[in-house]
C-alpha positions in Angstrom: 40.5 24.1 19.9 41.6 22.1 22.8 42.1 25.7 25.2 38.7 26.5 24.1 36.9 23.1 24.7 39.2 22.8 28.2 38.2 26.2 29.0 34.7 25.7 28.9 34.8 22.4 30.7 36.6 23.6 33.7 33.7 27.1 34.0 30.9 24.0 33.7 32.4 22.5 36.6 33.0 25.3 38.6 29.7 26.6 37.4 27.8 23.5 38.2 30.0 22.6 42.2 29.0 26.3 43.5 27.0 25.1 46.6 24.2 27.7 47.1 22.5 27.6 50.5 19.9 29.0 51.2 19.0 29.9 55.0 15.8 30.7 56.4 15.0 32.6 59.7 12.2 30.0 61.1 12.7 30.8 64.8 9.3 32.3 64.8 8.1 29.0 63.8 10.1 27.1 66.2 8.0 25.7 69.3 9.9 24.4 72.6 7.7 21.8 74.5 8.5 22.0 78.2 7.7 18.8 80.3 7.1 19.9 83.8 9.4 17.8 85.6 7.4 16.4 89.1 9.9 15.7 91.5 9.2 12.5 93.7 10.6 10.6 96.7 10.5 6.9 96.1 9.8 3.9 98.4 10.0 0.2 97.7 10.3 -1.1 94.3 11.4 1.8 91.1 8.7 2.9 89.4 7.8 6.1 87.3 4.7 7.8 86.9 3.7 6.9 83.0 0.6 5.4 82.0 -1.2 5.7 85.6 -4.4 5.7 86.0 -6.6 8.4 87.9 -8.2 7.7 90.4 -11.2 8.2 89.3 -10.4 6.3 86.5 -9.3 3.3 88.9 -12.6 3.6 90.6 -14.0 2.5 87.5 -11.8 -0.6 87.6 -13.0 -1.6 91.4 -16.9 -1.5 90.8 -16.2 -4.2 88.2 -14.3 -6.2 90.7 -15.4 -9.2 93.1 -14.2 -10.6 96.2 -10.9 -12.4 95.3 -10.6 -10.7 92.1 -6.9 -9.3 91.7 -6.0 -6.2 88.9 -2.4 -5.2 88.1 -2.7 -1.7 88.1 -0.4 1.4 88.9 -2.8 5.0 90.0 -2.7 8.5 90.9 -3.9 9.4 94.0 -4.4 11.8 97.2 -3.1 10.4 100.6 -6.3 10.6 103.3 -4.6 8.7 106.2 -1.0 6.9 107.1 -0.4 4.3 109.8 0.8 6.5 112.9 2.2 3.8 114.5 5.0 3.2 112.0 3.7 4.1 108.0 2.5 1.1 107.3 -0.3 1.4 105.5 -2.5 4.2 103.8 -5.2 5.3 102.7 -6.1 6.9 99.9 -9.0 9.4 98.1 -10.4 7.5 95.0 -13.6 10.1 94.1 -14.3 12.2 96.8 -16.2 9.3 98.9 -14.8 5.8 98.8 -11.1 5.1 100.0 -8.5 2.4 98.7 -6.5 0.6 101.8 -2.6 0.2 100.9 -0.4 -2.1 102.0 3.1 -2.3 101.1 4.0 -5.5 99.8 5.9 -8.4 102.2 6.4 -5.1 104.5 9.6 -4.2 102.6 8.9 -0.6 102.8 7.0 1.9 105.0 5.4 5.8 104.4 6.7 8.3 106.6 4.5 9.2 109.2 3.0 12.8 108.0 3.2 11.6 104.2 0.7 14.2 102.5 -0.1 14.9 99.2 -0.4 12.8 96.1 1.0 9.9 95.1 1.8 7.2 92.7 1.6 3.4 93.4 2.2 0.5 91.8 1.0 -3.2 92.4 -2.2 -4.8 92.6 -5.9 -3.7 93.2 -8.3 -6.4 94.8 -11.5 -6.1 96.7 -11.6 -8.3 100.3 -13.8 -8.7 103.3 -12.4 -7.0 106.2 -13.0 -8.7 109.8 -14.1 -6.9 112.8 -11.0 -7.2 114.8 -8.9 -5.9 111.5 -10.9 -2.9 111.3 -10.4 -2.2 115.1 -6.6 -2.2 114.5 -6.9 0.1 111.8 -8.6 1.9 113.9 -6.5 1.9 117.0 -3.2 2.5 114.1 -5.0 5.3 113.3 -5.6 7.2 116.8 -9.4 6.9 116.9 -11.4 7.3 120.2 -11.9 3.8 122.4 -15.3 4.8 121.3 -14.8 4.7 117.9 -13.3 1.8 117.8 -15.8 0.4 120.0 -18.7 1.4 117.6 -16.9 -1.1 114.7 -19.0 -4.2 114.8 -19.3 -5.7 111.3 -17.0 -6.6 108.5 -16.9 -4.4 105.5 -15.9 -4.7 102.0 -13.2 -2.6 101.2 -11.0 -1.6 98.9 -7.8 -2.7 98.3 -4.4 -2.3 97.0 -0.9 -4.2 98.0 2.1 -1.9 96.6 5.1 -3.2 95.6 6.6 0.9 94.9 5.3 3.9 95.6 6.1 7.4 94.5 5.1 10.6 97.4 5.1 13.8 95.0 8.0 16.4 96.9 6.9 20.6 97.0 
């Protein structure tokens, strides 16, 4: 009796640890995300390109703004213009016809001179008065005509932006 109870014991238990497993072919269900990587050169502080704003989008922002008004804020954009003299400051596209003026903040960092393309900055976004005489040094920084420089005889509102890091997408 004790052969025959043992017996049966010992087949329950082998019975009961066989480890089925069951495998499925899914690969036809399986989806690969691919995050294009963008490849950037950097300047001034480390920043990435997450959460920024269009600049369309940062437009927006700006026609709610005052003189003396300040905005952290961190956008996409297309370069228009860099400082020939030396890359220190730009301009960029916002919607096709205003422009945002960036400076780089305390001067710790500068564009190079044919910087092209799109970019990323961060810092803040303010509108200001520009004088006359400001305006004509843009101007000159620029390589305009004596004439064009000339022709600049009021202030203008402008806007803004002072970047503490910038990103300049790479081909």
């Amino acid at each position: 009796m004790k052969k025959i109870v043992l017996t049966l014991l010992i087949s329950v238990v082998v019975f009961s640890c066989k480890n089925e497993t069951k495998t499925t072919d899914n690969t036809d269900k399986v989806t690969k995300e691919v995050k294009e990587e963008i490849a950037y050169a950097s300047f001034g502080m480390e920043i990435n390109d997450a959460d920024a704003l269009t600049s369309k989008r940062m437009m927006e922002h700006y026609k709610g703004l005052k003189v003396g008004d300040t905005v952290p804020s961190k956008m996409k954009a297309k370069i228009v213009e860099v400082c020939s003299s030396k890359g220190c400051w730009m301009k960029l596209d916002m919607d096709g016809e205003n422009q945002v003026m960036v400076k780089f903040k305390d001067y710790g960092f500068f564009m190079p001179l044919d910087a092209e393309g799109d970019v990323v900055v961060n810092g803040k976004a303010f509108i200001t008065e520009t004088p006359v005489d400001e305006l004509r040094h843009y101007a000159e920084d620029a390589g305009k005509s004596k004439e064009e420089i000339e022709a600049i005889t009021e202030p203008k509102l402008e806007y803004r932006f002072e970047a503490d890091g910038v990103l300049l997408k790479t081909e």
